[in-house]
N, C-alpha and C positions, 0 to 999 in steps of 0.2 A: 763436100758436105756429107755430114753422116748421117745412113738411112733410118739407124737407127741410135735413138742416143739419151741417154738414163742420165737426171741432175740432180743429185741430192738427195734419190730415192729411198724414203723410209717410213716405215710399217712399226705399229705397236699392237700389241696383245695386250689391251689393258697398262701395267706398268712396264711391260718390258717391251725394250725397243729392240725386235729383232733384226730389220734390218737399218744400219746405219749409217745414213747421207750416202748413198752407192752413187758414182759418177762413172759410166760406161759410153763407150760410144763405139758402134758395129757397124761395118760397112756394105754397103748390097753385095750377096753374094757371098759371105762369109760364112763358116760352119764355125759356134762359139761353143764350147763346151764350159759348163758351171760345175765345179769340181769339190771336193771339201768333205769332212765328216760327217755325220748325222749330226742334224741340229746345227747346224751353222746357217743356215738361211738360203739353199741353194733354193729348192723347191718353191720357198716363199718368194721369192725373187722371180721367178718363173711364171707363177701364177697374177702377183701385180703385174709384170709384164703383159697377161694373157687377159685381165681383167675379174679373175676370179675371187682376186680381193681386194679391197678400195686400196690408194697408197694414202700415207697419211701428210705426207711431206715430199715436195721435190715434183719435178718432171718430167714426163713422157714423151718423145717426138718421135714418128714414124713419117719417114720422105714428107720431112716438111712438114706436119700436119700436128698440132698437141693432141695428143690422145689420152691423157693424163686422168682425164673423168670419163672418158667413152665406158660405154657398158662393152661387154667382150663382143656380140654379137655386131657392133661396128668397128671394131679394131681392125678388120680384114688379117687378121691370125688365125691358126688351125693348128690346136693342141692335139699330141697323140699320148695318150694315158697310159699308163705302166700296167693298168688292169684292164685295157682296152676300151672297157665303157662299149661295148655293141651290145645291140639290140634282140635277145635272145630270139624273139620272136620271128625276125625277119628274114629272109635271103639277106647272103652277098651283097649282092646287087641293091637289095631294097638299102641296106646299111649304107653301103658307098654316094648313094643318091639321096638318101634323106634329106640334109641340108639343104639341096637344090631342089627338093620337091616344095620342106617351107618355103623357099623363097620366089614361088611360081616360076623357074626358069623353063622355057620348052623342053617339053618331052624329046624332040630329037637333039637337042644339044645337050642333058641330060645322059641319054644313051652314047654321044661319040665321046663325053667327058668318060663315066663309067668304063666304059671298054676300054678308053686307051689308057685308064690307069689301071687296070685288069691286064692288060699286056703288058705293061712295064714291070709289074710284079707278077706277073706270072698265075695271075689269078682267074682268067676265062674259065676254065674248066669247073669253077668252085661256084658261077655267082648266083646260082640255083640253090647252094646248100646253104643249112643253118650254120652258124656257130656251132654248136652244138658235133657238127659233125666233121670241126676241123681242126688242125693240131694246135700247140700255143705257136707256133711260129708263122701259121697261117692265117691264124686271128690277128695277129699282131699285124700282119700287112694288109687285112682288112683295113685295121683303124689306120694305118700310112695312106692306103688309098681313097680311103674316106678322108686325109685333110689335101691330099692331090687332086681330089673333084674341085673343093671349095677354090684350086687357083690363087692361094694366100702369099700376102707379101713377104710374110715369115712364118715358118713351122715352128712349132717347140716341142717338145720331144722330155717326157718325164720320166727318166729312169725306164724306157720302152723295151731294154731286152732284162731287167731283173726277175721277170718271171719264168724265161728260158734257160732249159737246161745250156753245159758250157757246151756242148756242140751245136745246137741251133744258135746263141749268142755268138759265138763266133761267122756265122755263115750270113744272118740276119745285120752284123756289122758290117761286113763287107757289100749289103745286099743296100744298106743305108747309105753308106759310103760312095755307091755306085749314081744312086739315085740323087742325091745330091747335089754329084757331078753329073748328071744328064738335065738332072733342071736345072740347075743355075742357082736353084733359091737359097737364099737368105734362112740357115738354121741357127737354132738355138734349143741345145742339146743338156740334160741334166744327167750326171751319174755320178755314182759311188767310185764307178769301176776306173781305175787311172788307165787300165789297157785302153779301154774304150777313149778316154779322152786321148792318150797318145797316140791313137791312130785313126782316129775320126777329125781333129778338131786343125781348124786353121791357127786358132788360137784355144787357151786355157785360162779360162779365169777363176783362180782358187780360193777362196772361201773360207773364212774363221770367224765365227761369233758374230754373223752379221755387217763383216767388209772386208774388202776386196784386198787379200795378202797380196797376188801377185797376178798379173796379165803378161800373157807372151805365148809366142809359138812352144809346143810340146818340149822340143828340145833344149829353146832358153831356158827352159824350167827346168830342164833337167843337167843344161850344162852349168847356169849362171843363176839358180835360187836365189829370191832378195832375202831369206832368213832359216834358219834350221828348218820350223816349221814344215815350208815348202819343199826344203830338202828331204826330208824326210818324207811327206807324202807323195813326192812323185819319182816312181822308181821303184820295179821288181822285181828280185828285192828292197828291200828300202836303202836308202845310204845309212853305212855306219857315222854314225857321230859319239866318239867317246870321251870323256874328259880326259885334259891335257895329262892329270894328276896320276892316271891308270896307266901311263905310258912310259917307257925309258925315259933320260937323260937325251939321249940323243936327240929321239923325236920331239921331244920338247921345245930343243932348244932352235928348232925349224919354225918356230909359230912367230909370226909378227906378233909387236908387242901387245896388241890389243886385244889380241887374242890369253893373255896373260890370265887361269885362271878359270877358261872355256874352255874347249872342245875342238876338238878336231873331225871334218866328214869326209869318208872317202867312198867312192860308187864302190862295190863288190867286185869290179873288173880290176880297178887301180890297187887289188890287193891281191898279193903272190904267194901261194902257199910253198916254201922250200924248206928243206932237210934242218935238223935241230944243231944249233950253232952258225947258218950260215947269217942272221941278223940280231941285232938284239934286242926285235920283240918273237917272244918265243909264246909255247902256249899250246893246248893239250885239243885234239879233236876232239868235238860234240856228235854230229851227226854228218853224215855223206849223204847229199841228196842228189844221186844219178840219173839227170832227165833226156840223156842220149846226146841230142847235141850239146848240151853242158852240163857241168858239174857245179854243183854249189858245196862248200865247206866249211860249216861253223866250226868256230876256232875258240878256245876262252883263255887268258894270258892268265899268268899266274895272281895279277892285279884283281883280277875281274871282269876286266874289259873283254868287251863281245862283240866277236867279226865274223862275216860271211863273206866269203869269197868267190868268186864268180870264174870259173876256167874251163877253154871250150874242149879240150882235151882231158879222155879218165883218167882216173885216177885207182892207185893201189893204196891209197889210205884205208885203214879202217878207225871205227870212233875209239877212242882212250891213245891213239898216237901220239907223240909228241912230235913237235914241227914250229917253225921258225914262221912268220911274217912279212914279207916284202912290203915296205909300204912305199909308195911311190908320193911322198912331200909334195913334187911338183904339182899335180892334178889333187891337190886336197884342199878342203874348203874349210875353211878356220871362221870360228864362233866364239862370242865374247860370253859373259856367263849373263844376258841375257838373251840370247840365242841370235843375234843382228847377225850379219856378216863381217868379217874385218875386211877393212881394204889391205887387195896388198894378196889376198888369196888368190891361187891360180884355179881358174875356172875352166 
């Protein structure tokens, strides 16, 4: 049975329905990541979840229970904010415990919660000090351990590292990722950041206009995309997808029929950069982007067509080269012209 599970769910702004009929269903224990552009509805989605705005249509069940019109403060959920939301005024300590102070719990069960989420982050040493006098990466696990007091059936989590620089983001991931895994709990995670869903999430649920393109583990998304769309936004770099039309004769004549007229996508690894004449899509270096353990090579064909290449090995290229194309057919993912999948593409 599923602990958590979304029917129908949908939200309006006045005329616009942004989010529409959403059916999800999360399992206890699961870390879900909500994926997508601005303005697609992830956030929104988050927040009905959390109770922070009414749903207009559809169902809410948590272990059993319709939670569908609870106010937030009964949902037994613990949101963690992107801008933290602490209490300037207070200690650590006072922040972490607040919720449990509203709620009359005993002061010494209050105290063994506070501490031992203080030690799980590493936070003892702080719970004396304001806000004021701690970094952004250590505010930020303030408000993680202010929703580890409350003990909640599910976290959610709002874009929590976009305010950190990329080295605390990166350290603060792993520091989420860890905790996760030591409690057990049932997340539900919003980002921008595709890294962050690729390596935080058990699953990815991606997001356009207000419903759900695709659900699956990190890598089905990234081996097996249901639609350009998806293909394109998960992957860094992004996959190329270029029209069939931009291409040789030859690779063309690789495309299932359905593909007749679309596009072709291929990940930045399944593309080979070699010597000029040794295939025939040829095409002139853009830019060398040297990041040590690989190399990226944007490539532009005489056509038009624009590819980045993925190789873990340097290179002596420089930009205005001329150079050949490897494209490897078998790992390409074929697109009708309105961006669906074709069957028939190796995934």
């Amino acid at each position: 049975m599923a602990y958590l599970q979304l029917r129908g769910i949908e939200k309006f702004f006045g005329e616009h329905r942004a989010i529409k009929g959403i059916d999800l269903t999360i399992q206890q224990g699961e870390f879900i990541v909500f994926v997508g552009p601005s303005g697609c509805g992830k956030s929104t989605l988050l927040r009905l979840i959390a109770g922070l705005e009414g749903i207009d249509g559809g169902s809410l069940m948590l272990d059993g229970r319709d939670i569908t019109d609870q106010p937030s403060s009964k949902r037994d959920l613990a949101m963690v904010f992107q801008s933290y939301a602490l209490y300037p005024h207070m200690s650590v300590y006072e922040n972490m415990s607040f919720a449990l102070k509203l709620a009359k719990v005993d002061k010494e069960v209050i105290d063994e919660k506070v501490q031992n989420a203080a030690r799980i982050l590493n936070l003892t040493q702080y719970l004396q000090r304001t806000p004021k006098e701690l970094s952004g990466g250590q505010r930020q696990r303030v408000a993680i351990g202010r929703a580890i007091v409350r003990a909640p059936k599910v976290f959610l989590f709002d874009e929590p590292l976009s305010n950190l620089d990329a080295a605390l983001r990166g350290q603060t991931r792993v520091e989420i990722a860890k905790l996760h895994r030591d409690l057990g709990a049932t997340t539900i995670y919003v980002t921008h950041d595709q890294v962050e869903a690729m390596t935080l999430a058990d699953r990815v649920v991606v997001l356009r206009d207000g419903i759900i393109e695709q659900v699956g583990t990190p890598l089905e998304l990234y081996d097996q995309p249901a639609n350009q769309f998806v293909a394109q936004f998960i992957g860094t770099p992004q996959m190329n997808v270029v029209p069939l039309q931009k291409l040789p004769q030859p690779v063309q004549q690789q495309a299932p029929a359905g593909a007749a007229g679309g596009a072709i996508g291929l990940r930045p690894e399944n593309i080979a950069v070699r010597g000029t004449g040794a295939t025939p899509v040829t095409g002139q270096v853009d830019l060398i982007e040297a990041l040590g353990a690989e190399t990226l090579i944007y490539v532009t064909t005489p056509g038009g067509a624009q590819f980045v290449s993925r190789q873990n090995d340097r290179t002596g290229l420089r930009a205005g080269d001329a150079v050949s194309l490897d494209i490897d057919a078998s790992e390409a993912h074929w697109f009708d012209t309105a961006g669906r999948v074709v069957a028939g593409h190796a995934a």
